[in-house]
N, C-alpha and C positions, 0 to 999 in steps of 0.2 A: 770709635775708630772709623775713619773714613775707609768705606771699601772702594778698592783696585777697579781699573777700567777690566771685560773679560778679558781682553789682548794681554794685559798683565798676568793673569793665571794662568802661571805656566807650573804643569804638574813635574813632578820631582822624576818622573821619568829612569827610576831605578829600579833593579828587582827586588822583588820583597825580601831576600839574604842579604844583601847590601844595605837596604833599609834598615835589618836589623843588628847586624854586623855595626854599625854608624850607630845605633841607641847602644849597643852595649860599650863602643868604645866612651860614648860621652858616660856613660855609668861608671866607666874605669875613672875616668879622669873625675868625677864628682867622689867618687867612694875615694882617691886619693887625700881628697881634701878634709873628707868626714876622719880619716885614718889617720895622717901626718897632725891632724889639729890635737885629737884627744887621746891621743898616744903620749904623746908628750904631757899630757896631765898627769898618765898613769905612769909617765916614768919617772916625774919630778918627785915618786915618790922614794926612789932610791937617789935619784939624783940630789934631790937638798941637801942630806946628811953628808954623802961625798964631796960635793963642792964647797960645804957650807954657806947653801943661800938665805938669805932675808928674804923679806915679802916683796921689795922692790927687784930685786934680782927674778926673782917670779913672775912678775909683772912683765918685765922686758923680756925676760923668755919668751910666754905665753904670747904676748903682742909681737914678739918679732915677724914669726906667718905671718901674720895679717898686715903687718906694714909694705910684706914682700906682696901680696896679695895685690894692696892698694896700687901698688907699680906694676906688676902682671898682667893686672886684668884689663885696665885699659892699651895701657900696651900694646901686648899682644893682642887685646881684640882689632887692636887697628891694623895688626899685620893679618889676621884673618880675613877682615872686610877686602885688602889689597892684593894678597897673592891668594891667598882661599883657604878654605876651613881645615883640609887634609895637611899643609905643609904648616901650617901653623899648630896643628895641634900633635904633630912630633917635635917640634922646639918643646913642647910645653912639655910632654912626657920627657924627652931628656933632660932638661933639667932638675928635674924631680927626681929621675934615677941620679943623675950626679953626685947633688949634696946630700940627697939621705943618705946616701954611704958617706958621704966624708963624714956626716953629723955623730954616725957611731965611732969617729976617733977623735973626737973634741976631749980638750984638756982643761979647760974653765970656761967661768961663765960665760966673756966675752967672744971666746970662740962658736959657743953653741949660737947665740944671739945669733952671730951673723950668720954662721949655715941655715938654722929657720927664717932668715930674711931672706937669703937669695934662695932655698928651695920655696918659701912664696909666691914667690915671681913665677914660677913654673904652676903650683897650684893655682892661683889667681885666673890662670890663661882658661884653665881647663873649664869655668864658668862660662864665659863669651863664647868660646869656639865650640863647646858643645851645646849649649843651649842654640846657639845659630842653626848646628849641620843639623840638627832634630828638628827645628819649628821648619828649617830649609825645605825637607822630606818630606814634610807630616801633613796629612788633608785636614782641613780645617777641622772636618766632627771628631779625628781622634788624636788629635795635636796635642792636646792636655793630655790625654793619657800616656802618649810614646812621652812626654817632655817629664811626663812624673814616674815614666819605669826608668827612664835616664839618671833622675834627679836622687831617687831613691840608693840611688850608688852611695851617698853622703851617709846615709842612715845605715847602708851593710857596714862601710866605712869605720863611722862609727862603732858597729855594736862588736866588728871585726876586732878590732882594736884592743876592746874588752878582753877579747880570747889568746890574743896576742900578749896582752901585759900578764896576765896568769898564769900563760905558758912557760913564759922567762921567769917572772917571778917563783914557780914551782921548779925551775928545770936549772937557771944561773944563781950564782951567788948575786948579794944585791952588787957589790963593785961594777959587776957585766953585765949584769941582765938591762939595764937599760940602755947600754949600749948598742946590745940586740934590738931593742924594741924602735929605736928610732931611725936604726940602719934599714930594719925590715921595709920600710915604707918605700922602698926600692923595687922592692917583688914584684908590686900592681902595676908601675911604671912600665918597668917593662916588657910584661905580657900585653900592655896596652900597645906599645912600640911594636910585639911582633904582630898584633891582630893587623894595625894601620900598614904595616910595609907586607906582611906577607899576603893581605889580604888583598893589597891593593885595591883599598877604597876608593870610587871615582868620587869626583868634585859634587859638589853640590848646584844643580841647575838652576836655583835660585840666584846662586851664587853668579855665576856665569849670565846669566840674562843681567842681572843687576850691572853688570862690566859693561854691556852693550848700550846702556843710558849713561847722563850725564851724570857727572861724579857729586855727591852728596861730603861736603866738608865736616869736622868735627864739631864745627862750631853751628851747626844747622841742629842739634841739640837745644839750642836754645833760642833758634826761631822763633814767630808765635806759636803759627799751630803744631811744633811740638813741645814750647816749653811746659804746658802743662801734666806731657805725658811724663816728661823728664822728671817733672817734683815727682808725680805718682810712682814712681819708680825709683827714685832715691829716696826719699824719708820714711816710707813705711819700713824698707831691707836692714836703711841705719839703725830704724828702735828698735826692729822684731832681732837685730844681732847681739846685741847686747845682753839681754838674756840667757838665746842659743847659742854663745861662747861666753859670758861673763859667768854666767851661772852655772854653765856645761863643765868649764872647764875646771869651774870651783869645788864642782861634786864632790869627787873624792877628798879634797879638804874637808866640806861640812859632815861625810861620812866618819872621816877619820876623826872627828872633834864631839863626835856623839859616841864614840868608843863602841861601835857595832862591830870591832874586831880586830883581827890582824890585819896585814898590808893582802893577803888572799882575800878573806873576805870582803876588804875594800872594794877591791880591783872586782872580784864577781860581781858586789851588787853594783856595783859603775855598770857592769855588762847584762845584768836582769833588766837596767834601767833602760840603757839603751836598746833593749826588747821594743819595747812599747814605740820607740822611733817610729819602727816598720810599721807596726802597726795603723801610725797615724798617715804613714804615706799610701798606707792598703785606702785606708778612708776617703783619700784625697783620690786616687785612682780609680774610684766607680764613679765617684761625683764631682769631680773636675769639668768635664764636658757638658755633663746634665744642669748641674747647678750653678755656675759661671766661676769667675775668678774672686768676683768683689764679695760676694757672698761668704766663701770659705776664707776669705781675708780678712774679711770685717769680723765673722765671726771668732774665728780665732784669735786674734787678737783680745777681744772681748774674753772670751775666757781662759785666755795665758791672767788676764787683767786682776779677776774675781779668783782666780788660783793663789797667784803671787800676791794678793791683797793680803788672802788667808792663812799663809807662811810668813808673812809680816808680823800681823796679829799676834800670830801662834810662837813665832821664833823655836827656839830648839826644844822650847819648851814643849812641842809636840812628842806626841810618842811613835819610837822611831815606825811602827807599822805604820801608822796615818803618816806619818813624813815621805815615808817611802811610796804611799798611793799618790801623793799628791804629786810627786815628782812626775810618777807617773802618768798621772794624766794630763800635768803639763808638758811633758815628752810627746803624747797624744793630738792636742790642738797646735801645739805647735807646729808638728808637720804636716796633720790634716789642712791647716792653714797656711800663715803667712811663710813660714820656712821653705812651703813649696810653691806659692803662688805669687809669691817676689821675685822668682829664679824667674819664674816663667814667663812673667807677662811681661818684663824687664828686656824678655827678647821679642815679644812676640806687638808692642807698639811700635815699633820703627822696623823704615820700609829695609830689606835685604844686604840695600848700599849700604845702609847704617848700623844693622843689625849686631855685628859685634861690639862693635864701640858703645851704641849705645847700652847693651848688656855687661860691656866691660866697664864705661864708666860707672854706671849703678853697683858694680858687682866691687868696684874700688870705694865708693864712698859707702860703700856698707861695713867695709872691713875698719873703714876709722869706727864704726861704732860698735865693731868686733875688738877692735886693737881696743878703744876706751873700756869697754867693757870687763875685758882677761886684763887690763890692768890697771884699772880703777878699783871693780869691784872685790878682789881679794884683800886690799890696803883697806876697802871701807870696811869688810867683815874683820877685819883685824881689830881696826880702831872702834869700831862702830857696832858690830855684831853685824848677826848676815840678816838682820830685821831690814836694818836701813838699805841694805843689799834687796830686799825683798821688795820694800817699800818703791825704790827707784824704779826698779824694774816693771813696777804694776802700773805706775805712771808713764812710764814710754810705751808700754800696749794701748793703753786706753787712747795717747795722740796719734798711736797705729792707725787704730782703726777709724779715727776724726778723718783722719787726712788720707786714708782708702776712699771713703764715705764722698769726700767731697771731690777726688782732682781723678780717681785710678778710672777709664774708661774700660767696657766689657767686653773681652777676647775672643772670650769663646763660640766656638763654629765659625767664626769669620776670618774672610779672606785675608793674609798679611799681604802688603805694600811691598814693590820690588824698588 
């Protein structure tokens, strides 16, 4: 990455409560996304019986988010780059509180679809606009770390979620309780709404200096000297998704198909698994800064790779303890790695003007291979076993990390571009 003239460094110029006021709202808005995603897995567990869905009807569930996502995230990153990161990233929490409530009064399928499409569009946003206002902030030597205590909101999100589906499933009958659990995803929204307005977030100075140069169009994306940042940042987020939502969202299916239990017990060990999330973003957070980007991308990658080979191999035939570690330690490199170093650097190669957009268009074309994934891969474990589910999945790591290896430039400690 080419570094900035010093006239271009211009420091973020905010107090350290504001600074961190600004990481935690983009945390809200990430841990929305970890939440509203795999809630909806744990709810499809009362919800199939009720509506009477097929595998396809699951599919179009699970992918609807993510198609909302695919329209969100550039979108709104472009309304970020234009009037700035604060008014943009209350559009994006409101829409999020909206349809998760309406989504707790849907009556069939096709209405659920569209409410996870259009609450999409609001989560999608929350990628761009937060990954910007934090790399905005953030001094070069600890820019990884605020962007991975931000990011790790995905991983509470998730493991949240866990706690959430258990609760209803122990406390509603099943009729209601997923009702509950998809409505709830309203809650984070708008304690995120009151942090932003009552807190009165200022702008981001990056932001602001960037306004004062000549304007950078969407199509400067695919210049020369950025189109290669642009591959390195769309095709590693596309395969490393398809896993982290084909296979995420699958879970509780593959649990519920190896008879380890009730619909409790499901939903627990969904939420033991999602433990080890955190874990892997702990990993990523001492050695983000020290060790670079491509490093824990390549690496990860590589061992999602040799994981997923060995859940092929093995298929259910494994015994559920070893099933269960292995998830686990792909829970592990996945976040220590590309889950978190695709968010990141996604915002952190283009200069300030461009900075949403281009985080938002990576953060859209990653959800097609979010959306392929939640609804490809349950139709293949259907027809196919979760081997060939397994198999695929070990094959999109391994070109992960080819295509890290050759196009992703190194981020870390250095100065971003306004």
């Amino acid at each position: 990455m080419n570094h900035t003239d010093q006239a271009d460094r211009i420091p973020s110029a905010i107090s350290a409560r504001d600074g961190r006021t600004i990481i935690l709202a983009a945390f809200l808005g990430l841990f929305l996304s970890g939440y509203n995603n795999f809630i909806a897995a744990i709810a499809l567990i009362e919800i199939k019986p009720q509506l009477h869905l097929n595998s396809v009807s699951i599919g179009l569930i699970l992918a609807a988010t993510f198609m909302g996502m695919l329209i969100g995230a550039p979108t709104l990153g472009h309304l970020a780059d234009k009037v700035g990161r604060r008014p943009a990233m209350i559009v994006n929490m409101s829409l999020i509180t909206f349809f998760a409530v309406l989504s707790g009064f849907i009556s069939n399928a096709p209405e659920l679809v569209l409410m996870r499409l259009l609450m999409g569009i609001g989560i999608g946003a929350g990628y761009p606009i937060g990954a910007s206002y934090v790399a905005d902030i953030s001094s070069a030597h600890h820019r990884g770390a605020n962007m991975t205590l931000a990011f790790c909101g995905w991983g509470f999100g998730a493991f949240a979620c866990g706690l959430a589906g258990w609760w209803c499933v122990a406390l509603f009958p099943a009729s209601i309780g997923w009702r509950f659990m998809l409505a709830s995803g309203a809650i984070p929204a708008i304690a995120a709404l009151a942090i932003i307005i009552l807190r009165k977030l200022p702008e981001s100075h990056a932001w602001k200096h960037g306004k004062t140069l000549p304007p950078l169009p969407y199509t400067a994306l695919g210049r020369p000297e950025n189109r290669r940042r642009t591959i390195a940042v769309l095709l590693p987020w596309f395969l490393m998704d398809l896993p982290v939502y084909g296979i995420g969202l699958l879970l509780p299916t593959l649990l519920t198909q190896l008879h380890i239990g009730g619909r409790s017990t499901v939903v627990i060990s969904t939420c033991a698994l999602s433990a080890f999330t955190l874990l892997g973003f702990g990993v990523a957070y001492w050695t983000i800064d020290r060790l670079g980007r491509r490093k824990l991308q390549i690496t990860g990658f590589l061992l999602m790779a040799l994981l997923f080979a060995a859940l092929a191999i093995g298929g259910t035939g494994i015994a559920v303890l070893w099933l269960l570690i292995l998830f686990a330690a792909i829970q592990i490199c996945i976040n220590a790695g590309p889950n978190t170093t695709t968010w990141i650097v996604a915002a952190e190669v283009f200069p300030a003007r461009l900075r949403a957009r281009g985080q938002g268009l990576a953060t859209g074309f990653s959800r097609i291979g979010a959306a392929s994934g939640a609804f490809f891969l349950p139709v293949i474990d259907a027809r196919s076993g979760p081997a060939a589910a397994f198999a695929l999945v070990a094959g999109a790591s391994v070109l992960g990390a080819i295509i890290t290896w050759v196009y992703l430039p190194e981020t870390a400690r250095k100065e971003l571009a306004h």
